[in-house]
C-alpha positions in Angstrom: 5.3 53.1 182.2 4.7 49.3 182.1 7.4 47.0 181.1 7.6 43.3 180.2 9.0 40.9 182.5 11.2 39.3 179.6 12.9 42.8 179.6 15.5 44.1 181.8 14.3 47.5 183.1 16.1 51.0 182.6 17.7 50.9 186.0 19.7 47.7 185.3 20.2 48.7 181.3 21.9 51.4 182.4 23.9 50.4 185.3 25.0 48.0 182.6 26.2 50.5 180.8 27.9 52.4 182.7 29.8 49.3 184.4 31.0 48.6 180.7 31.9 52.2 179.9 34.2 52.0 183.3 35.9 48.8 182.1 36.6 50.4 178.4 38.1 53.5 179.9 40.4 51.3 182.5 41.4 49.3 179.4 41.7 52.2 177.5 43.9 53.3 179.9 46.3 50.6 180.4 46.7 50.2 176.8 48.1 53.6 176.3 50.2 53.0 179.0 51.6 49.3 178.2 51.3 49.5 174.6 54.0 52.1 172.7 52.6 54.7 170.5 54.2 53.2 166.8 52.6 49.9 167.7 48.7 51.6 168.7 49.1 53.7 165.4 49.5 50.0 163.6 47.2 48.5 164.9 44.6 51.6 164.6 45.8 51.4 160.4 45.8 47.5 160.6 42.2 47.2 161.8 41.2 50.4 159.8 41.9 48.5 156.3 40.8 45.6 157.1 37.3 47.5 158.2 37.6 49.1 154.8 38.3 46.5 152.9 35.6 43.6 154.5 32.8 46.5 154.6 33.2 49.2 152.0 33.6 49.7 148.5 35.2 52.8 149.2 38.7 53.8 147.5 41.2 56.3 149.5 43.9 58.4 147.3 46.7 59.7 149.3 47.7 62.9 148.2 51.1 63.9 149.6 53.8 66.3 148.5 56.4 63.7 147.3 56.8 63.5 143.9 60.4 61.9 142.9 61.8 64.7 145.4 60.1 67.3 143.9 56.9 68.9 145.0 53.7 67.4 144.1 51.2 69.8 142.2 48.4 68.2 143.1 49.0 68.3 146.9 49.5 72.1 145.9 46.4 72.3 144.2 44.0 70.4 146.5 45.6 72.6 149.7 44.7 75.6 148.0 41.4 74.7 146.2 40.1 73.0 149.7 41.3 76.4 151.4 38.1 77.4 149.7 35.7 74.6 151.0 37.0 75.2 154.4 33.4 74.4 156.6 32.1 76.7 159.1 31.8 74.2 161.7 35.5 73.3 161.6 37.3 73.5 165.1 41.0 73.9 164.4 42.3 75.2 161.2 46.1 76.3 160.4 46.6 80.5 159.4 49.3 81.6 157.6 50.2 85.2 155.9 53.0 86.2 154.2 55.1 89.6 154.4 53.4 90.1 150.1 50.1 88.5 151.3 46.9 91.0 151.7 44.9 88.6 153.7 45.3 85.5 156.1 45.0 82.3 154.5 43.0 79.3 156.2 44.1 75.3 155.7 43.2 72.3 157.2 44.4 71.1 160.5 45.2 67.5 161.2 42.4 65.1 161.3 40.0 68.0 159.7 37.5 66.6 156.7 36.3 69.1 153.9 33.2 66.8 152.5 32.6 68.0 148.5 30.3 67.3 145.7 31.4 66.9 142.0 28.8 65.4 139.2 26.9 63.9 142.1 29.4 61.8 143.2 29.9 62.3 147.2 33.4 63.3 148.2 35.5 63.0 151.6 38.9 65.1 151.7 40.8 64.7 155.1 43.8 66.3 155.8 46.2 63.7 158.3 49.5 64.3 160.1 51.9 61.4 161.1 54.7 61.1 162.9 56.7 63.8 164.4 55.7 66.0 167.6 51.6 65.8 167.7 51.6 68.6 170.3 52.7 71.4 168.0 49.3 71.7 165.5 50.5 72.0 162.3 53.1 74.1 162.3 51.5 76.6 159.8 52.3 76.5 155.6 55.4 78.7 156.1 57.2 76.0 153.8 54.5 74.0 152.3 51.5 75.9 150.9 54.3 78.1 148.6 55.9 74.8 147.6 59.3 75.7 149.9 62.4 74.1 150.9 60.8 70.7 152.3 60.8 67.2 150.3 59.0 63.8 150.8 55.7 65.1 152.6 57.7 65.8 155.8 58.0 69.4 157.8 60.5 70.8 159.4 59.4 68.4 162.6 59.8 65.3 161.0 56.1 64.9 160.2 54.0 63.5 157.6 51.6 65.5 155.8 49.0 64.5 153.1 45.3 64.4 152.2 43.2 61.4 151.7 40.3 61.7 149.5 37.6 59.4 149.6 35.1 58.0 147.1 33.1 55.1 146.0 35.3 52.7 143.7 32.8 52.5 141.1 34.1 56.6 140.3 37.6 55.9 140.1 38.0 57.0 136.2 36.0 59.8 136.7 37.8 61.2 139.7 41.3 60.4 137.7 40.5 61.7 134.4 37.9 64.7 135.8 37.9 65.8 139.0 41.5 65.8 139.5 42.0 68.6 136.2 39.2 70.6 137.6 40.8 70.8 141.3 44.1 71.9 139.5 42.2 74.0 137.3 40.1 76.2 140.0 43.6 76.2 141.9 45.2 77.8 139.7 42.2 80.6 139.6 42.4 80.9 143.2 46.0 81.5 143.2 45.9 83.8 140.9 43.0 86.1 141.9 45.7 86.4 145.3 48.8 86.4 142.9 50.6 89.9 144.6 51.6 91.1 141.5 55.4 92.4 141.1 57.2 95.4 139.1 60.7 93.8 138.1 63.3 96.9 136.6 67.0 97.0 136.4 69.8 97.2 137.9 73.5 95.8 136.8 71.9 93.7 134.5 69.6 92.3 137.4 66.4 91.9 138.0 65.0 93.8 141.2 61.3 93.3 142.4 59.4 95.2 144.3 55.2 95.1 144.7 53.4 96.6 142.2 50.4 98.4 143.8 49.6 100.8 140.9 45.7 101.3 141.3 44.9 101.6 137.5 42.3 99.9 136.0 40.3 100.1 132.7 37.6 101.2 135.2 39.4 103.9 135.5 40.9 104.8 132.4 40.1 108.0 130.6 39.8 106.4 127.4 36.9 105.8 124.5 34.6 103.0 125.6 35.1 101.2 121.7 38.5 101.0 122.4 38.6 99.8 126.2 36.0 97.0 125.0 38.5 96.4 122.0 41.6 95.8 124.4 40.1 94.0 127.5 38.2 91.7 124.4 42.0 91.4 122.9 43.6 90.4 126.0 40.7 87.8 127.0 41.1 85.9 123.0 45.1 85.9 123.8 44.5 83.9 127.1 42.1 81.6 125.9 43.5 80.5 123.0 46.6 78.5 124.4 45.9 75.6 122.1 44.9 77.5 119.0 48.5 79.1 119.6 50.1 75.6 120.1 48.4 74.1 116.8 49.7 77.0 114.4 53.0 76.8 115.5 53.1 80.1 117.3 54.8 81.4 120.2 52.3 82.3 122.8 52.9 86.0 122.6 51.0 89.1 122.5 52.6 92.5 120.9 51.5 96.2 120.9 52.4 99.2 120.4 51.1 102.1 122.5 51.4 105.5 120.6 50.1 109.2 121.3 51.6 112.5 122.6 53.0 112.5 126.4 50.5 112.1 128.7 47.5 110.4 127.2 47.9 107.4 129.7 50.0 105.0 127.9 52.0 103.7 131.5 48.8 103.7 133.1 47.2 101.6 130.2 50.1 98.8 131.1 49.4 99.3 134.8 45.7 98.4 134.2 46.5 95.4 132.0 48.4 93.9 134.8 45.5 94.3 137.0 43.2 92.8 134.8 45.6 89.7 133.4 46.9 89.2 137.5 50.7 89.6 135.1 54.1 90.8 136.5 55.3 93.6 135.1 59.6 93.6 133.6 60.5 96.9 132.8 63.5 96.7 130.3 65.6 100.2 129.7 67.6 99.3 127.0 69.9 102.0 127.5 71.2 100.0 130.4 72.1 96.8 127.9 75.4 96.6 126.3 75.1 93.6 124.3 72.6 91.1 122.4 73.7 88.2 124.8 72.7 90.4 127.8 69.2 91.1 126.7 69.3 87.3 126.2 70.3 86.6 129.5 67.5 89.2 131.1 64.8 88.0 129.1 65.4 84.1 129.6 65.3 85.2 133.3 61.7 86.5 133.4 58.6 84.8 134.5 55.5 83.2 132.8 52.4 85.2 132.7 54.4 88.8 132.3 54.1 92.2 130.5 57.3 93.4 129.4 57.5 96.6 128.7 59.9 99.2 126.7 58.7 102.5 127.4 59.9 104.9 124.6 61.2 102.8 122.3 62.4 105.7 119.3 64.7 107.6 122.2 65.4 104.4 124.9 68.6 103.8 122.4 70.4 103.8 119.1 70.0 100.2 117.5 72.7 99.4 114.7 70.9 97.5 112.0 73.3 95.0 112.3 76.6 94.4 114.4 79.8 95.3 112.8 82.7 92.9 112.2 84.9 93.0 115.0 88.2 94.4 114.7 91.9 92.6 114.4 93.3 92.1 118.0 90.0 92.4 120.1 89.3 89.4 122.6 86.0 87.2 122.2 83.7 89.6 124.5 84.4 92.5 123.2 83.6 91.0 119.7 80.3 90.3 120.5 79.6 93.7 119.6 76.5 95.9 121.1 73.1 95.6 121.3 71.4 95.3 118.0 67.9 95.8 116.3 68.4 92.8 114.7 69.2 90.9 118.5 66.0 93.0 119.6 63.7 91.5 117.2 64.8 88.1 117.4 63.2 88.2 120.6 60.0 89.4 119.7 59.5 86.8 117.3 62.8 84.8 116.1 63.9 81.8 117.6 64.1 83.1 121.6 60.3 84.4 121.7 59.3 81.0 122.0 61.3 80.5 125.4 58.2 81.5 127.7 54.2 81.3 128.0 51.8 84.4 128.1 54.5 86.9 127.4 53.0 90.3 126.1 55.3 92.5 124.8 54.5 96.7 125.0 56.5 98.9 123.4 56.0 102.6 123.6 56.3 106.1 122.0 55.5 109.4 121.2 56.4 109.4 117.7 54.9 106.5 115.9 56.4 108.0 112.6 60.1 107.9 114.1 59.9 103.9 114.6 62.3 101.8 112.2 59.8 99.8 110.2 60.9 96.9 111.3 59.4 96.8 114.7 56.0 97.3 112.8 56.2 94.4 110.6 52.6 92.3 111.1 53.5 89.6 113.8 55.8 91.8 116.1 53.0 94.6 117.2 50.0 92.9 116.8 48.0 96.2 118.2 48.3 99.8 117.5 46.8 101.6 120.1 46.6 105.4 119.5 46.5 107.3 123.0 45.1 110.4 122.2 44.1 113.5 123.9 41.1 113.9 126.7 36.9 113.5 124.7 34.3 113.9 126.4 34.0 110.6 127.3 37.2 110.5 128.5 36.6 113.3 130.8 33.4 111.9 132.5 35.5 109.1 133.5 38.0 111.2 134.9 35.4 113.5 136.7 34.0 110.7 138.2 36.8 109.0 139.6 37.8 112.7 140.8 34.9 114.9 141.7 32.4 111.4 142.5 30.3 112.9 139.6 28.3 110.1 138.0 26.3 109.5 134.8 23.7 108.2 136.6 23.1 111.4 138.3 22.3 114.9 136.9 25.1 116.1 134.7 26.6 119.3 135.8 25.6 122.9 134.2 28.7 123.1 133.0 29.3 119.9 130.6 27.8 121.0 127.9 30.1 123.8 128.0 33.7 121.5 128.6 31.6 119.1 125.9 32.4 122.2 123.1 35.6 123.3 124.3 37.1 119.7 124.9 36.2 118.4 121.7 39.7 118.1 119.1 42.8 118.0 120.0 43.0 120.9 123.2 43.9 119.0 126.6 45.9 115.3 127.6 44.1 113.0 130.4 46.6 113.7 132.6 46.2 117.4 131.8 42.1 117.3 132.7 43.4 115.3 135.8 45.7 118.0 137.2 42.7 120.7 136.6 40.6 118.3 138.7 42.7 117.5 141.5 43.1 121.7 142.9 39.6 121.5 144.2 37.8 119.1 146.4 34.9 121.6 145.3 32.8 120.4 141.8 31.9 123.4 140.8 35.2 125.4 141.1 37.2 122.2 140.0 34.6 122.6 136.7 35.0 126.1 136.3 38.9 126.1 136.5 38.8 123.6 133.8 36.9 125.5 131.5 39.4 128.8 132.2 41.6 126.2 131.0 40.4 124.9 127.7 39.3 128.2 126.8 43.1 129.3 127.1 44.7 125.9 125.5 41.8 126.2 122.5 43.2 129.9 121.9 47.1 128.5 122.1 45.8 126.5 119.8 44.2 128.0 116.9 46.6 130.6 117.7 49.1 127.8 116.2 47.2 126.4 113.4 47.6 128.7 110.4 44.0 127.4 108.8 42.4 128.7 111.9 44.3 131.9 111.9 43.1 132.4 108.1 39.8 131.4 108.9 39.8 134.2 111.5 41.0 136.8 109.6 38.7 136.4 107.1 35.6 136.3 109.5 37.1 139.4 110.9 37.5 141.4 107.7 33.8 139.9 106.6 32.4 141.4 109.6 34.3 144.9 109.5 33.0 145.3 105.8 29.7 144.3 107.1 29.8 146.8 110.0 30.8 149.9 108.2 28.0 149.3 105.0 25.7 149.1 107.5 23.8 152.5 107.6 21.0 151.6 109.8 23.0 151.2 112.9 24.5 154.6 114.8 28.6 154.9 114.2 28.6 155.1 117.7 27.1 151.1 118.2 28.9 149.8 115.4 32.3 151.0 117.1 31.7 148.8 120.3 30.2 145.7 118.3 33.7 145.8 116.7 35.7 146.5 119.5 34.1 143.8 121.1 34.2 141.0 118.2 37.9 142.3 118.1 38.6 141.5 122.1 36.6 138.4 121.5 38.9 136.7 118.5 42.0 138.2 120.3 
């Protein structure tokens, strides 16, 4: 290699270099030594902006979670949407998992950046820590990420936490008035595809919670496919239409009534639309409320985005049609008189229904005919849902989730068989489910079924007088039939009518 004699050569270049990277350490050095922490940190910020500001059109937000003393929902949202955008190349992240959380959850660590892309527009999210005891990471989002006790941005070290997000200036309306909504937006999505959902019941007048892990889903349920597609189509028009709601003056309520004889899967129908909505779940014995105020009290205390549900509505309790005028010498609580239909119904759609957001009310029962008609006024139960016993259809489902028979694969010898005996009124899902469940084994969990519908068809007809007519005359047809026939020995005749006796019997 040649090299000009105007130009230094590499030995000296880099002896140069090294001699000045000696000097910056050593005054490095000294600095940190001589110079106190709070004043490097202003300087570092001094010099920072007015880099910033002399060479970039660049605009930083600061995002922290101070907001007049209360918590800021847009710190909230950005922490749990950039959660998501968390790069693989990152070197030191915070974890965190609560006691009702199924998974770990990742955030940023201090000085981390989360680089993101919306409409083209380049975008720089760093997550910063000030202040406080540096040494200690982060601390983890016991407090923060579920919006806990702290206040003003600062942990339980005395720290200050936010994010900075970064942009060119000439985006500023768009980041305000677009990107923002959709950061809260998919936040919200995100927390609540890891919502733990909870089952709130009674007791003295209290709400108790525990987790509600029910594994029903409409997957699952042993119902007609029309009427599946008709609820889960129901339930996605109810959440959508927020504004429609708001512009008609309505409440932002959902009512139905679930009816059918006893174990046709109404509870697990509730279960699975609480899996599919991500909802709570209040279950409300009446028996246990005394008064109209009470049931005030409860239901002012339950949560957005809930299913409450009052499971046998024509036995849970007697409902006065109206409270009775209190009596001469009783004090003021003991006029207020018990729990009313008329208090009940205010709830569902007077005055109080409109205290809440997403509320879907279930009421349910085995006798549709016994309800007062009140409660099936248009506007209280907006869907009837008739839970009847186990089709065909119905059955697949269940011998799928069961056996591990599928559609897709050969169907059993014996379906056409339980495809004839099931059809009507014979067996309840949860009667074709306790058939299933005493054998691991397909073919003898099949085969006990069948036993079993033949029997329950039998009870049956045995029960309906039509059938029993219809029967008898068959029988008396065919014995007339039998002894004109001449043809036939009296001998053969005998046992084909001993035998279509045995077989009717």
């Amino acid at each position: 290699m040649f090299f000009s004699k105007d130009l230094p050569s590499p030995t000296s270049v880099f002896t140069a270099y090294a001699s000045m990277a000696g000097y910056m350490m050593m005054i490095r050095s000294m600095a940190h030594e001589l110079i106190p922490a709070p004043i490097q940190d202003f300087i570092y910020r001094t010099l920072r902006s007015l880099f910033f500001r002399a060479s970039s059109s660049t605009l930083t937000l600061t995002i922290d979670d101070d907001n007049m003393g209360m918590n800021n929902e847009i710190y909230r949202a950005a922490q749990t949407y950039l959660s998501t955008k968390i790069s693989p190349d990152a070197v030191r992240l915070r974890i965190s998992k609560g006691h009702k959380d199924k998974h770990v959850n990742l955030y940023l660590s201090d000085g981390e950046i989360v680089n993101d892309v919306y409409e083209d527009v380049q975008l720089v999210w760093r997550f910063v820590t000030d202040g406080g005891d540096k040494k200690s990471g982060g601390g983890g989002v016991g407090g923060r990420g579920g919006g806990g006790g702290r206040r003003g941005g600062m942990d339980d070290d005395g720290r200050s936490e936010y994010f900075e997000l970064s942009f060119d200036k000439k985006h500023k309306d768009l980041i305000l008035s677009s990107y923002v909504p959709y950061i809260e937006s998919k936040a919200k999505e995100i927390r609540d595809e890891r919502r733990i959902l909870m089952l709130h019941s009674l007791n003295s007048l209290r709400w108790e919670s525990v987790i509600l892990e029910h594994p029903s889903t409409f997957e699952t349920m042993a119902m007609e496919d029309d009427l599946k597609r008709d609820v889960i189509e129901d339930l996605d028009r109810f959440i959508r239409r927020k504004e429609f709601y708001k512009r008609v003056g309505k409440a932002w309520k959902r009512g139905y009534l679930l009816y059918g004889p006893p174990g046709t899967g109404k509870s697990s129908l509730v279960a699975a639309m609480a899996n599919y909505l991500k909802f709570d779940v209040y279950d409300l014995q009446l028996a246990s409320v005394m008064r109209d105020s009470d049931l005030r009290r409860l239901l002012l205390a339950t949560r957005n985005r809930s299913i409450l549900v009052i499971e046998d509505i024509d036995c849970a309790v007697d409902l006065p049609n109206r409270v009775e005028q209190p009596v001469e010498g009783k004090n003021r609580g003991e006029s207020q008189g018990p729990l009313t239909l008329s208090g009940l119904l205010n709830f569902i759609d007077g005055l109080w229904s409109s205290c809440g957001d997403e509320r879907i009310i279930i009421f349910t029962t085995n006798h549709k005919d016994r309800l007062d008609p009140a409660l099936l006024r248009p506007g209280r139960m907006d869907m009837h849902i008739y839970m009847g016993h186990c089709s065909f259809q119905g059955f697949k489902t269940l011998a799928s989730n069961y056996l591990g028979l599928s559609d897709a694969a050969m169907p059993h010898r014996l379906y056409p068989e339980i495809e004839r005996l099931i059809d009507g009124e014979v067996m309840t899902p949860a009667q074709v489910a306790e058939e299933l469940m005493k054998s691991e084994d397909a073919d003898v969990a099949l085969e006990g079924l069948v036993n079993a519908l033949e029997k329950m068809r039998l009870k049956s007809e045995e029960s309906n007088p039509v059938m029993m007519k219809k029967k008898e005359s068959r029988l008396e047809m065919e014995e007339i039939r039998l002894r004109s026939d001449t043809e036939g020995s009296p001998r053969k005749n005998s046992k084909r009518f001993k035998k279509l006796v045995l077989f009717w019997t």
